[in-house]
Steps between C-alpha positions, in 0.01 A plus 500: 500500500493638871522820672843599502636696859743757530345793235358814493256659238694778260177627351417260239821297536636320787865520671643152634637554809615130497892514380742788412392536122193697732290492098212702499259313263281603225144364443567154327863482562706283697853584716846480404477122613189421271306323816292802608242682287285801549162377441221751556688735719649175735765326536461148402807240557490231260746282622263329796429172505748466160775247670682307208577227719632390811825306618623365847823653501801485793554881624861485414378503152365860492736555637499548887821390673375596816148476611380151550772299349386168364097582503283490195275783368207458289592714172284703268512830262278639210581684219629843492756723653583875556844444360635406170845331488635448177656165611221375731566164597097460523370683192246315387274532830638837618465693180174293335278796541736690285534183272128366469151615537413199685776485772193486724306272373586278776228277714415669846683332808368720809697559800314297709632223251855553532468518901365141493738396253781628722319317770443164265846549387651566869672752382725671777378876342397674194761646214318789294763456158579422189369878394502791707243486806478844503300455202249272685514636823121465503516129465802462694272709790253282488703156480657599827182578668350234374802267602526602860114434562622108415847533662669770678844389483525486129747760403489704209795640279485746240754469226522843359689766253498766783287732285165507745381851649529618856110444560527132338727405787353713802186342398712114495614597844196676638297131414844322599475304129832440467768252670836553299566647174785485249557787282676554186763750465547482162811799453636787659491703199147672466597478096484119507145528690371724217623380186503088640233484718238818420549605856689701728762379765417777719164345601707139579696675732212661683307177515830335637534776812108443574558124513795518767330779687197250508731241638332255271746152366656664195763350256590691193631364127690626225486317160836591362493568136785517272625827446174677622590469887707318579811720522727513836384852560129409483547202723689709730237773512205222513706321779527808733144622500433188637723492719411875610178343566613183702782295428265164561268571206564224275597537143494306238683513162323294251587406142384647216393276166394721189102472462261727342589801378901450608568205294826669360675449821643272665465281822679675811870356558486270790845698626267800463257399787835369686651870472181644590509283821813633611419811429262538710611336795837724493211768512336312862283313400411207680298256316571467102394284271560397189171316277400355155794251455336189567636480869407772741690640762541435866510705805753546721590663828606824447679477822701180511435337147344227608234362193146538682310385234581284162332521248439237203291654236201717618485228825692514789729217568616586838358747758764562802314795677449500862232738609573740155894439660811402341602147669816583538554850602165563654443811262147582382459491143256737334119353374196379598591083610207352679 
């Protein structure tokens, strides 16, 4: 166990100040996400230096469509997470301290570990997935730190469910930790977030705001589940907060297959993801994308049409930019390219 930031003493319990569940603590008892634990009137994360693994993965797959197409990111999570999806599509990691008293009985790999692994590995920048960083920010902290001692232009991408707290991310921008995240955005119906997830959507949406205000890479997803949100109304609203926001946020609509708790459903229609497409770009949006179907999507010029960049699994076949422009038009076309 380490020191855990972002809490204040409540007498003899403790209040996390880490994400939007805010728990206050008692003596002996862990958060809502199982990771952090009141021990002797301190916060104590348990998650650090618990990584279940790590995996060279393309960018693409996390997905980002547009920040530093074609690079590779050195991957790693640990157990836990502050939400609890019925149909998680990574249950047995996120939701093993709920599961298993030994979730974290897991071998030590230190940050300074992972940043010459990235190194070793020449990884083009660091992914902090799998589970929800927020979870193990502390680790995730100190991996960047750590990282940019040994190299400087590694970036570093958080793959998150939104649900982190104002002072998490002033405190990721005040240290400049963070490079490009991609945030779930699960439903637009705060019901959904409390009886699917164990959250609320209104803290999503604030997170969102903060992370365009920030001006920081952000792409969003929405894992379309049958009959739970996937309705035209839903995408609708979905599409045009976004688009409220900036009509070059990417989106992503990403098939569903029944796991966990949601085994009684069914996989998402692929004409569902289709309609959800068009959908939201008859609502503005630029840049939509359609995932989980065994061939992922390209990008095109939202200008002229012209394909920018193919894709052929998670890799990209065929990379057309000029200078972040479309070839043929000359437009500029939204991300992070170089």
């Amino acid at each position: 166990m380490k020191d855990a930031l972002l809490w204040e003493k409540k007498g003899e319990k403790v209040h996390c100040l880490l994400c939007a569940h805010s728990c206050v603590i008692p003596e002996g008892g862990v958060g809502f996400c199982a990771c952090r634990l009141n021990e002797n009137g301190k916060l104590k994360t348990l998650t650090y230096g618990k990584s279940t693994g790590f995996a060279l993965d393309p960018i693409e797959k996390k997905p980002f469509y547009h920040f530093h197409p074609g690079s590779a990111v050195l991957s790693f999570g640990t157990p836990g997470c502050n939400f609890r999806c019925l149909g998680c599509q990574n249950w047995h990691l996120s939701q093993s301290p709920r599961e298993s008293k030994r979730a974290f009985d897991i071998p030590d790999t230190m940050p300074v570990e992972i940043a010459k692994m990235a190194v070793r590995e020449k990884a083009d920048g660091i992914a902090y997935t799998y589970s929800e960083p927020t979870i193990f920010f502390e680790y995730a902290r100190d991996t960047i730190l750590e990282t940019k001692k040994l190299d400087k232009k590694k970036f570093h991408v958080f793959v998150s469910n939104g649900f982190f707290s104002e002072g998490m991310w002033k405190l990721s921008m005040k240290e400049k930790l963070i490079d490009a995240i991609r945030i779930d955005l699960k439903s637009f119906s705060d019901k959904f977030y409390r009886e699917y997830c164990g959250a609320r959507l209104e803290p999503v949406l604030d997170s969102i705001k903060r992370v365009k205000k920030s001006k920081i890479p952000l792409e969003l997803i929405t894992l379309l589940v049958p009959g739970k949100n996937d309705s035209a109304e839903e995408i609708r609203a979905i599409s045009d907060f976004v688009a409220s926001l900036d009509k070059n946020i990417p989106l992503h609509f990403i098939r569903f297959f029944p796991q966990y708790k949601a085994g009684d459903l069914g996989a998402t229609p692929t004409e569902s993801l289709f309609k959800a497409k068009e959908i939201a770009r008859g609502e503005g949006l630029r840049y939509v994308y359609v995932g989980n179907l065994g061939g992922e999507d390209d990008t095109f010029c939202p200008k002229c049409g012209t394909k920018v960049i193919e894709r052929a699994g998670f890799s990209v076949a065929q990379n057309a930019l000029r200078n972040g422009a479309c070839p043929s038009c000359g437009a500029k076309i939204a991300g992070v390219w170089a």
